[in-house]
KOLLUM-100995 format. One line per 2 residues: their letters; for each residue x, y, z of C-alpha. Coordinates in Angstrom, 3 decimals, always signed. Example, Ala and Ser with C-alpha at 12.3 -4.5 7.8 and 13.67 -1.06 7.14 Angstrom:
BEGIN
AS> +12.300 -4.500 +7.800 ~ +13.670 -1.060 +7.140
END
This chain:
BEGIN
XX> +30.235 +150.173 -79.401 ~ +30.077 +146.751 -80.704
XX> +29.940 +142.522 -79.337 ~ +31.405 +140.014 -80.205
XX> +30.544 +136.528 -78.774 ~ +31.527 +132.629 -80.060
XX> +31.109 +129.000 -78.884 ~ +34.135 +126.941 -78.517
XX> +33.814 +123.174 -79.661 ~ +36.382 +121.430 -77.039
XX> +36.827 +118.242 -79.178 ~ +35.741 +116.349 -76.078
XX> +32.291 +115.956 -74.558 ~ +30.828 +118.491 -71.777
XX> +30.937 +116.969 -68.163 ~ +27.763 +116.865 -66.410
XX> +28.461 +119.815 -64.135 ~ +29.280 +122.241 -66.961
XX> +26.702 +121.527 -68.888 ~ +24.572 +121.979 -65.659
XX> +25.710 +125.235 -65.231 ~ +25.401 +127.111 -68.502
XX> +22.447 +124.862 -69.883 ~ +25.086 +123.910 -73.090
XX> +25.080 +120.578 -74.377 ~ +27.495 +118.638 -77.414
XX> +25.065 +119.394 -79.744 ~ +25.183 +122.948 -79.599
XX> +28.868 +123.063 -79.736 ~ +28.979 +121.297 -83.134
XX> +30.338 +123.018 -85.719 ~ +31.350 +126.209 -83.662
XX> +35.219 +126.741 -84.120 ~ +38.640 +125.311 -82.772
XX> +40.036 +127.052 -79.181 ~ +42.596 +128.612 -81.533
XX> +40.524 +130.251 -84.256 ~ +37.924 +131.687 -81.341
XX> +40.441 +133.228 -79.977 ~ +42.081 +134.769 -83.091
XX> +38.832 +136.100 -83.716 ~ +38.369 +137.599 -80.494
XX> +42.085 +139.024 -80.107 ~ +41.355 +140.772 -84.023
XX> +38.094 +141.808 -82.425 ~ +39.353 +143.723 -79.161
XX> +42.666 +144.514 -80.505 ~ +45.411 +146.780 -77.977
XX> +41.832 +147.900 -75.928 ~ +41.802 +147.633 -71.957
XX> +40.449 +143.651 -70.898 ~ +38.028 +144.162 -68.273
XX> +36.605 +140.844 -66.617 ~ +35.365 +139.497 -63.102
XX> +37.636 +137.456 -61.570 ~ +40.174 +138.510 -64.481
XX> +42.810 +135.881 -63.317 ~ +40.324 +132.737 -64.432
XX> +39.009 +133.762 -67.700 ~ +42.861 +135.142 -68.468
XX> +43.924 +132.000 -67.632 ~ +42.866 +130.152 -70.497
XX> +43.234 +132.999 -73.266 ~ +46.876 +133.506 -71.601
XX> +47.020 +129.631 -72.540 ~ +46.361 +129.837 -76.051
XX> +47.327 +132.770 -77.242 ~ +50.888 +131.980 -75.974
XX> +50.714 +128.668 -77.837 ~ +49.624 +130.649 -80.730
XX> +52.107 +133.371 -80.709 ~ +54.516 +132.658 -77.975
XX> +53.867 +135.178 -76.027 ~ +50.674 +136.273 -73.300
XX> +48.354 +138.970 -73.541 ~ +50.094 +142.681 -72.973
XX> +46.584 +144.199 -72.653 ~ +45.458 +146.084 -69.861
XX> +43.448 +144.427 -67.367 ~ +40.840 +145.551 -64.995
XX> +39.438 +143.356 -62.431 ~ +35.735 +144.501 -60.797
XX> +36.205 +141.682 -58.451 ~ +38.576 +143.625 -56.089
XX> +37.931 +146.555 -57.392 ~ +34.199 +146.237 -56.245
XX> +35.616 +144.936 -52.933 ~ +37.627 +148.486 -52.674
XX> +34.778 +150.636 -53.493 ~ +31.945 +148.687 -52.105
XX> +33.153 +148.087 -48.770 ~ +30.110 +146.629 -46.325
XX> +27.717 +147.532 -48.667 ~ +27.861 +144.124 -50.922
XX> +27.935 +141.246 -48.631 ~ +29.881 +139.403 -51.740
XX> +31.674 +140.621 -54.511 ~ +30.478 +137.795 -57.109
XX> +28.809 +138.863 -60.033 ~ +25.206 +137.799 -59.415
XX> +25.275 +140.399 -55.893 ~ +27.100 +142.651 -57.663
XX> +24.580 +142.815 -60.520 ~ +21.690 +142.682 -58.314
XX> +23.155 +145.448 -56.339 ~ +23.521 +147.744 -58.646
XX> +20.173 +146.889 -61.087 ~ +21.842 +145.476 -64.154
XX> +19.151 +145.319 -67.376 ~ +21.135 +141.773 -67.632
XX> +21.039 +138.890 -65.587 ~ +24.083 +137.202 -65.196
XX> +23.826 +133.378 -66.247 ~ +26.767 +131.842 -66.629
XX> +27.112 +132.754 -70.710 ~ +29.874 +134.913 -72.418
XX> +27.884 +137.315 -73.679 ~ +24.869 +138.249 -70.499
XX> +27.853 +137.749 -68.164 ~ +30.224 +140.515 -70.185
XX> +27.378 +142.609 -70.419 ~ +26.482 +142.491 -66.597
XX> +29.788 +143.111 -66.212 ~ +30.040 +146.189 -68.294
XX> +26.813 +147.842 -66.601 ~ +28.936 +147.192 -62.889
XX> +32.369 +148.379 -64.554 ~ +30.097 +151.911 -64.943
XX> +29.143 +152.615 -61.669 ~ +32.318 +151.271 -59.783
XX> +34.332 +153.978 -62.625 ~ +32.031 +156.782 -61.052
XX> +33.114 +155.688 -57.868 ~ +36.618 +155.489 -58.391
XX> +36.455 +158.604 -59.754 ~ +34.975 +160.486 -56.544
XX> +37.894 +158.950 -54.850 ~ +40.154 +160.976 -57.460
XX> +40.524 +158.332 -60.195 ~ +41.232 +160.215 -63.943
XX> +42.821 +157.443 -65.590 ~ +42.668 +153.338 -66.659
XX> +46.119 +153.017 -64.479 ~ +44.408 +155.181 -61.462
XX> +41.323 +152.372 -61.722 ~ +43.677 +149.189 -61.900
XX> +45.922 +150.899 -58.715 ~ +42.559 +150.974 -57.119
XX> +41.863 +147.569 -57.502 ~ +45.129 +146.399 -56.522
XX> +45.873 +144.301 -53.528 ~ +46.891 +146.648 -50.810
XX> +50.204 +145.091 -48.903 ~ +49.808 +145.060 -45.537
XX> +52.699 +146.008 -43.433 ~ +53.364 +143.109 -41.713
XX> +54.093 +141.724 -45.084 ~ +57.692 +143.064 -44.553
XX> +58.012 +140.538 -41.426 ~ +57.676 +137.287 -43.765
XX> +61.801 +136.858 -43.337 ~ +61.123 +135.836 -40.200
XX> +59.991 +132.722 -41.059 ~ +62.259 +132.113 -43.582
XX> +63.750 +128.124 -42.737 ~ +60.540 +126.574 -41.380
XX> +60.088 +123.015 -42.433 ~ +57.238 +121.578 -43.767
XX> +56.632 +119.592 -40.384 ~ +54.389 +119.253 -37.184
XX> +55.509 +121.511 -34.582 ~ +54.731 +124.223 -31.997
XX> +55.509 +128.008 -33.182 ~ +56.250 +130.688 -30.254
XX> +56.059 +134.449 -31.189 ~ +58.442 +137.183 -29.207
XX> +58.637 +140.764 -29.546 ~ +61.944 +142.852 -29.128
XX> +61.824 +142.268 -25.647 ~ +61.503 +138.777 -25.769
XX> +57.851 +138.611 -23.786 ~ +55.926 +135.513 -25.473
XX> +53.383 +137.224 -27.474 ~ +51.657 +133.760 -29.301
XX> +51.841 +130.030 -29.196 ~ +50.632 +128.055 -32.028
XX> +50.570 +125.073 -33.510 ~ +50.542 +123.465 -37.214
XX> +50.607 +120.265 -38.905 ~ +52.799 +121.920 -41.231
XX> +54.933 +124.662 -40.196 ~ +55.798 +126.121 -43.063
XX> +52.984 +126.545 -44.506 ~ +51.321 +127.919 -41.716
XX> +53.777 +130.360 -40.581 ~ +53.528 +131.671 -43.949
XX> +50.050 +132.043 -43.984 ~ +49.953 +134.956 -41.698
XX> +52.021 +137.471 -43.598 ~ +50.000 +136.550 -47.210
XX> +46.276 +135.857 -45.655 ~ +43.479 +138.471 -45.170
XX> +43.966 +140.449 -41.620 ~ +43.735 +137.943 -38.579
XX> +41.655 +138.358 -35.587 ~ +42.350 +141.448 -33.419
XX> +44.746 +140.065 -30.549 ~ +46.719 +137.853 -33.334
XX> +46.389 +141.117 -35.607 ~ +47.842 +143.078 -32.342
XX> +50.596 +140.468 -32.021 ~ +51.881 +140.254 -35.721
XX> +52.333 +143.830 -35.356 ~ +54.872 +143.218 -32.351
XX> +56.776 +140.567 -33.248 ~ +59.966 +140.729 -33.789
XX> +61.266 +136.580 -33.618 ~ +59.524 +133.502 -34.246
XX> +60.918 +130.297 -33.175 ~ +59.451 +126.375 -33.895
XX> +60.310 +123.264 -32.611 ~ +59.693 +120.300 -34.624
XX> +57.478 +117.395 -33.082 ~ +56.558 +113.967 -34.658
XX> +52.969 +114.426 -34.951 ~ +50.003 +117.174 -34.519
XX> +49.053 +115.444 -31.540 ~ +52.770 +116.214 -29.769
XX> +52.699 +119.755 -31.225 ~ +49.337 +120.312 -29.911
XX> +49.635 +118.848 -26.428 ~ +52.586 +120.826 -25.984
XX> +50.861 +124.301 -27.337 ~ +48.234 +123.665 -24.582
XX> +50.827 +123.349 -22.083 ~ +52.964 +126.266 -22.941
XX> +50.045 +128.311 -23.209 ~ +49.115 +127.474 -19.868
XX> +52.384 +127.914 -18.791 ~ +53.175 +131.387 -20.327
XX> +49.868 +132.723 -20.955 ~ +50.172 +134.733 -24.051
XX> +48.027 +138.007 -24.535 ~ +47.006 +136.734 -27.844
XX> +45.823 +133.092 -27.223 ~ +43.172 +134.628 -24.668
XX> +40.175 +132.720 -25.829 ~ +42.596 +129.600 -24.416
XX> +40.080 +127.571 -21.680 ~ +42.409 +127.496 -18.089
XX> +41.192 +124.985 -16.110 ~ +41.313 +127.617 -13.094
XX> +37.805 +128.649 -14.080 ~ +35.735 +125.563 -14.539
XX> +32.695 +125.246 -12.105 ~ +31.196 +122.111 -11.106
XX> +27.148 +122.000 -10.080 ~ +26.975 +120.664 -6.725
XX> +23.264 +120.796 -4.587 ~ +22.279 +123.555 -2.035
XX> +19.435 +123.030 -0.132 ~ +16.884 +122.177 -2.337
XX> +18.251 +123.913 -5.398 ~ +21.578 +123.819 -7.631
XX> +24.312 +126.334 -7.639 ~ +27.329 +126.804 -9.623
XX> +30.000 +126.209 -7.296 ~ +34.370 +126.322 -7.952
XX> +34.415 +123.483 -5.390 ~ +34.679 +120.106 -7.407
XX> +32.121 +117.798 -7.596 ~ +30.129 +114.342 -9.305
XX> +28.469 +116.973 -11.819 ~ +31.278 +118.679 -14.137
XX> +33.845 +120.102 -15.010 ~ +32.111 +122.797 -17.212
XX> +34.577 +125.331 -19.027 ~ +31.513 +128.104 -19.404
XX> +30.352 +129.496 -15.631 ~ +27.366 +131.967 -17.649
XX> +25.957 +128.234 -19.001 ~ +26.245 +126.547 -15.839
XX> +24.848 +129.220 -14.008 ~ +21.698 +129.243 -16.175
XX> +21.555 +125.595 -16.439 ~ +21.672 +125.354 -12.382
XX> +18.541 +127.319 -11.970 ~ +17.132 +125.217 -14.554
XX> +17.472 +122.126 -12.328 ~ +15.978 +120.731 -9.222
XX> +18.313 +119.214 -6.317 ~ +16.834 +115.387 -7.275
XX> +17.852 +116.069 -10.864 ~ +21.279 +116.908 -10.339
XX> +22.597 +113.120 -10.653 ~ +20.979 +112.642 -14.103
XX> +20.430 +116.133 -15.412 ~ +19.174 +114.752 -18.720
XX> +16.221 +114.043 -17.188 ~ +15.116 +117.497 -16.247
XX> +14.631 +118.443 -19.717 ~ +10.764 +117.270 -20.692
XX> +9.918 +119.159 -17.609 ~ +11.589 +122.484 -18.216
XX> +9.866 +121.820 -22.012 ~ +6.540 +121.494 -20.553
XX> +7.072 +124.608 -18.477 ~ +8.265 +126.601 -21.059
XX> +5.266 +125.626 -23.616 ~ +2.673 +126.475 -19.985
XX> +4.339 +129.798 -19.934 ~ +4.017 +130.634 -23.716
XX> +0.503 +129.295 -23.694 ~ -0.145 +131.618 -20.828
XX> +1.496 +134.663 -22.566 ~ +3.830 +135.091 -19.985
XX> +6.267 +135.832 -22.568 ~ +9.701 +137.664 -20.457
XX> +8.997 +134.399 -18.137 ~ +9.179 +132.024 -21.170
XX> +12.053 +134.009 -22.174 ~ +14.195 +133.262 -19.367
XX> +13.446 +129.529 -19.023 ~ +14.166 +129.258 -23.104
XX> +17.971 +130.476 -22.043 ~ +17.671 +128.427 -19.308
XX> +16.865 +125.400 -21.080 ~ +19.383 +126.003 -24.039
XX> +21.751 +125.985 -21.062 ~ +20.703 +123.029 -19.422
XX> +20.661 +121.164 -23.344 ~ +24.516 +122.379 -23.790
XX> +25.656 +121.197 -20.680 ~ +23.825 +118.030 -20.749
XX> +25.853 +117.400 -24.103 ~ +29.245 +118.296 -22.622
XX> +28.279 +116.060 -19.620 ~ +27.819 +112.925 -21.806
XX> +30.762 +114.165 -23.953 ~ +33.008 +114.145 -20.717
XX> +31.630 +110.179 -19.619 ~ +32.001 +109.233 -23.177
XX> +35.841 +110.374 -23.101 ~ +35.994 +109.168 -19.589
XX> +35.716 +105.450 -20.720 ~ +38.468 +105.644 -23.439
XX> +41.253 +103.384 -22.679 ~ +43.575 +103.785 -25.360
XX> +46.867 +104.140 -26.118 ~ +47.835 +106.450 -29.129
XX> +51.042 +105.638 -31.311 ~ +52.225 +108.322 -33.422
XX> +56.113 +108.907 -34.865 ~ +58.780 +110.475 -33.065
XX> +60.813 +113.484 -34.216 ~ +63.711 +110.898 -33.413
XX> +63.934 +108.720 -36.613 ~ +63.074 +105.811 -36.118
XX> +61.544 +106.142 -32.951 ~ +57.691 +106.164 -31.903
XX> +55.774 +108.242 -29.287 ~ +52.760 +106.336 -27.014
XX> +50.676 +108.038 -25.599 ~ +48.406 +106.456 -22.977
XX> +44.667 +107.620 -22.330 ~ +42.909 +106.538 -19.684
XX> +40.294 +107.743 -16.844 ~ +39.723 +111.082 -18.746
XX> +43.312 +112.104 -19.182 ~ +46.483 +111.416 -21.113
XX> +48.019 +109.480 -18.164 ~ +51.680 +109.030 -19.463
XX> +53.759 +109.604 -22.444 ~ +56.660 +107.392 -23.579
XX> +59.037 +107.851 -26.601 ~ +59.877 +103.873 -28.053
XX> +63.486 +103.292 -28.895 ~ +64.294 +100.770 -31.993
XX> +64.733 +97.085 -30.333 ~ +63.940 +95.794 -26.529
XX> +64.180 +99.271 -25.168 ~ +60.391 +99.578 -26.359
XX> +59.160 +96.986 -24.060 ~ +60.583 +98.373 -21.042
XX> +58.806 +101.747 -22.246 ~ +55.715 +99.842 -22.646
XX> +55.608 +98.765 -19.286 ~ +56.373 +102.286 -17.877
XX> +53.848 +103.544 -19.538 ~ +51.085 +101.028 -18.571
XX> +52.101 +101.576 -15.245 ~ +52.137 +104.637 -15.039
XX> +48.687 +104.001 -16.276 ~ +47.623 +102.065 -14.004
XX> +48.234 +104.694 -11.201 ~ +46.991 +107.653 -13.000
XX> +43.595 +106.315 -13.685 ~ +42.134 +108.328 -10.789
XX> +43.630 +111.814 -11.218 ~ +41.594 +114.664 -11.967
XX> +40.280 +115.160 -15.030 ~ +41.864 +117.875 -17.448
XX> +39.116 +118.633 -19.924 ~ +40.786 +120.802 -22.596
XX> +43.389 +118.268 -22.521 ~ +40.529 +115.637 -22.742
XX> +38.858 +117.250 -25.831 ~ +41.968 +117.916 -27.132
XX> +43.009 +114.215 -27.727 ~ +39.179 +113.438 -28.066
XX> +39.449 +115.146 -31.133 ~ +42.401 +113.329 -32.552
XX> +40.338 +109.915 -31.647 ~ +37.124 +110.590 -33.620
XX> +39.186 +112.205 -36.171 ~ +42.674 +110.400 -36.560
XX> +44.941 +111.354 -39.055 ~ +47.064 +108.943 -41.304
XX> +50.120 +108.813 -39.101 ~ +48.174 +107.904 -36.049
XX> +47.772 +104.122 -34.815 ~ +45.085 +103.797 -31.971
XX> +45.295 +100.764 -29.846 ~ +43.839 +98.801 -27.050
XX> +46.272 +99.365 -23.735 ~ +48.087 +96.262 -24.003
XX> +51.918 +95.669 -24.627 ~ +52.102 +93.527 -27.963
XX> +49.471 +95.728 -29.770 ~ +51.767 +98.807 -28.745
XX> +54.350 +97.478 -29.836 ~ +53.216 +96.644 -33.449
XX> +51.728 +100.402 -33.559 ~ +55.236 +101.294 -32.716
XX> +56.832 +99.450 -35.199 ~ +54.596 +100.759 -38.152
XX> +54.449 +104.171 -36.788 ~ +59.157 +104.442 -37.119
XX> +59.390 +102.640 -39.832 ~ +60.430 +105.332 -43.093
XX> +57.704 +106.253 -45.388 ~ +58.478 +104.546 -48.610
XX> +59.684 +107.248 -51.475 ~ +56.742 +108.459 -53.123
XX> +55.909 +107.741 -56.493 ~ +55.355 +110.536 -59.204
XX> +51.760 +112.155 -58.634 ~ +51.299 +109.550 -55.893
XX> +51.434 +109.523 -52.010 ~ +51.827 +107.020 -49.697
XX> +48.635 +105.115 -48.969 ~ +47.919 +105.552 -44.757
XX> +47.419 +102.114 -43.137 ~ +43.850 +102.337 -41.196
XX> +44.149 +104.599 -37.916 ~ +42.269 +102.125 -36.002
XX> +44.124 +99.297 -35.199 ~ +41.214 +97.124 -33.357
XX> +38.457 +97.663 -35.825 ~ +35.912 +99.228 -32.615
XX> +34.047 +102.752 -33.224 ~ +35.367 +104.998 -29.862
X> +32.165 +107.601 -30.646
END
């Protein structure tokens, strides 16, 4: 029926980025008119008609913003928003719902370019086809259209109380149903928020889907630090084995390689070579190697390569096939191999706060393990902790090696957080960790946080 479109001149000069995306520069917005009289222009242009934009919430956003400086008051328009409403109707056939797919999809005559006007128009040629839809699916009216592209509540939406009281902590969640059977273990850096994710997020995967359905308590203790919470969520899970956290690693099933004759097998029985969490890539990676390669399997690989490239040269292509899985196998495990030795060597000890004010929690690494854990009182009670803990150490250094424990605090050492203090396994470093890591953050200043002193305390790279 009719357009209507308008620069805005901002009174302040494009950043690079913007001006990047739309191809608009200062120059072009000289002259055009003030935020407010644009939009008095535009609100005498589309008067009490329905608003229809993609992603409505943005681009209301700012008209919201001036037109209730203006007047007072927001827009009492209707608004309908193609972006869900395309996600309704278009279910699996649009791999995204932004504006560019959505135009291509359907064969607008306008490309969508970042502009007012091409974008609105793109937007009006979608807004057609997605009201012909709605309308096979019984839609007569603008309010039939708008409950279409409303957010559907999902019903464990109505569960959200039971989270009601978390703190905004580090700590380890456990999920019951009405008969009390552990359904979940998780953990979170902050519990509140992430407890609270689940009942406003998109649907979860199916056995955490299954379990949100079923539960009927959840209940969170508070730890000092994501490393406590998520030491302890790997124990418990061991410990109770919850239905949901099946894609959980038990050290039960890790294989070791180990020679037989003169070939490799994948074999439960420990050994120099392993532990490997995945039997299907150790059993592929074993027929990859020779019995003389099993010390160094690294050094198998330019063979296998030279094989593989005989075989395709040869068109022997369900033999090249094979050895291809096979030597992706043997590649993966060689990684995890030198992952394990590299975590091996750490000898570390990592300080982190208590949940005790005032207190700190060591934890001491060595020999592929975390070989004790000690909380540290205020005043000379640390030291004898200290020792314990070194001790203990000192003992522990030949255990067996628990890899998902192992990765688990590898990942914490390559990527510390703030609160974390990692030290060399001696007493008076500890000991100055520990004192950083209890004493009270200092109160935050407005729009400010406090600034994390470096997680490394000895300067060294550990990968």
């Amino acid at each position: 029926a009719d357009e209507f479109q308008t620069l805005v001149d901002p009174s302040e000069r494009l950043s690079p980025g913007v001006a990047a995306l739309t191809g608009l520069n200062d120059r072009m917005l000289r002259g055009a008119p003030r935020p407010s009289v644009a939009v008095q222009r535009f609100l005498a242009f589309a008067g009490d008609a329905v608003l229809v934009a993609h992603n409505a919430r943005f681009d209301l956003s700012f008209l919201d913003r001036e037109v209730e400086r203006l007047t007072g008051s927001r827009l009492a328009n209707p608004v309908v928003d193609t972006v869900p409403l395309a996600r309704r109707l278009l279910a699996g056939r649009v791999p995204r719902a932004s504006l560019a797919h959505l135009a291509h999809f359907v064969g607008t005559s306008v490309e969508p370019c970042h502009r007012a006007l091409p974008d609105a128009q793109a937007t009006a040629e979608v807004l057609l086809v997605l009201i012909g839809l709605a309308q096979e699916r019984g839609a007569r009216t603008v309010a039939d259209v708008v409950a279409l592209a409303g957010t559907r509540t999902r019903r464990v939406y109505d569960k959200r109380h039971l989270v009601h009281g978390a703190p905004p902590s580090p700590g380890v969640y456990v999920w019951r149903d009405r008969h009390e059977h552990v359904l979940y273990v998780g953990r979170a850096r902050d519990l509140r928020a992430r407890l609270r994710s689940y009942f406003r997020s998109d649907r979860q995967r199916p056995a955490v889907e299954a379990a949100l359905g079923a539960v009927e308590r959840i209940e969170w203790t508070v730890y000092g630090s994501e490393l406590e919470a998520a030491l302890v969520e790997l124990r418990l899970i061991r410990e109770l084995r919850p239905p949901a956290n099946a894609r959980v690693a038990r050290p039960d099933r890790y294989v070791w390689l180990r020679k037989r004759g003169d070939g490799v097998v994948c074999s439960t029985q420990p050994s120099a070579v392993g532990p490997l969490r995945s039997r299907r890539r150790a059993q592929l990676a074993a027929r990859a190697l020779q019995a003389e390669e099993l010390e160094r399997p690294a050094l198998a690989l330019p063979r296998v390569r030279r094989r593989l490239a005989e075989l395709a040269d040869a068109r022997r292509f369900e033999d090249a096939a094979r050895l291809r899985d096979r030597l992706q196998a043997l590649e993966r495990v060689c990684r995890e191999l030198e992952r394990h030795a590299r975590l091996r060597a750490v000898e570390r000890c990592i300080v982190a706060p208590a949940a005790e004010l005032g207190h700190a929690k060591a934890f001491f690494v060595s020999g592929g393990r975390v070989c004790a854990e000690r909380t540290l009182p205020p005043g000379g009670g640390a030291y004898l902790e200290i020792e314990a803990g070194l001790a203990a150490t000192r003992r522990g250094r030949s255990g067996d090696t628990d890899l998902d424990e192992l990765f688990l605090v590898g990942q914490f050492l390559r990527r510390p957080p703030p609160e974390l203090r990692i030290v060399p396994l001696e007493r008076d470093a500890i000991l100055r960790a520990a004192t950083w890591a209890a004493a009270p953050a200092p109160p935050r200043a407005e729009g400010r946080a406090r600034t994390p002193a470096p997680a490394r305390a000895d300067g060294a790279r550990l990968f």
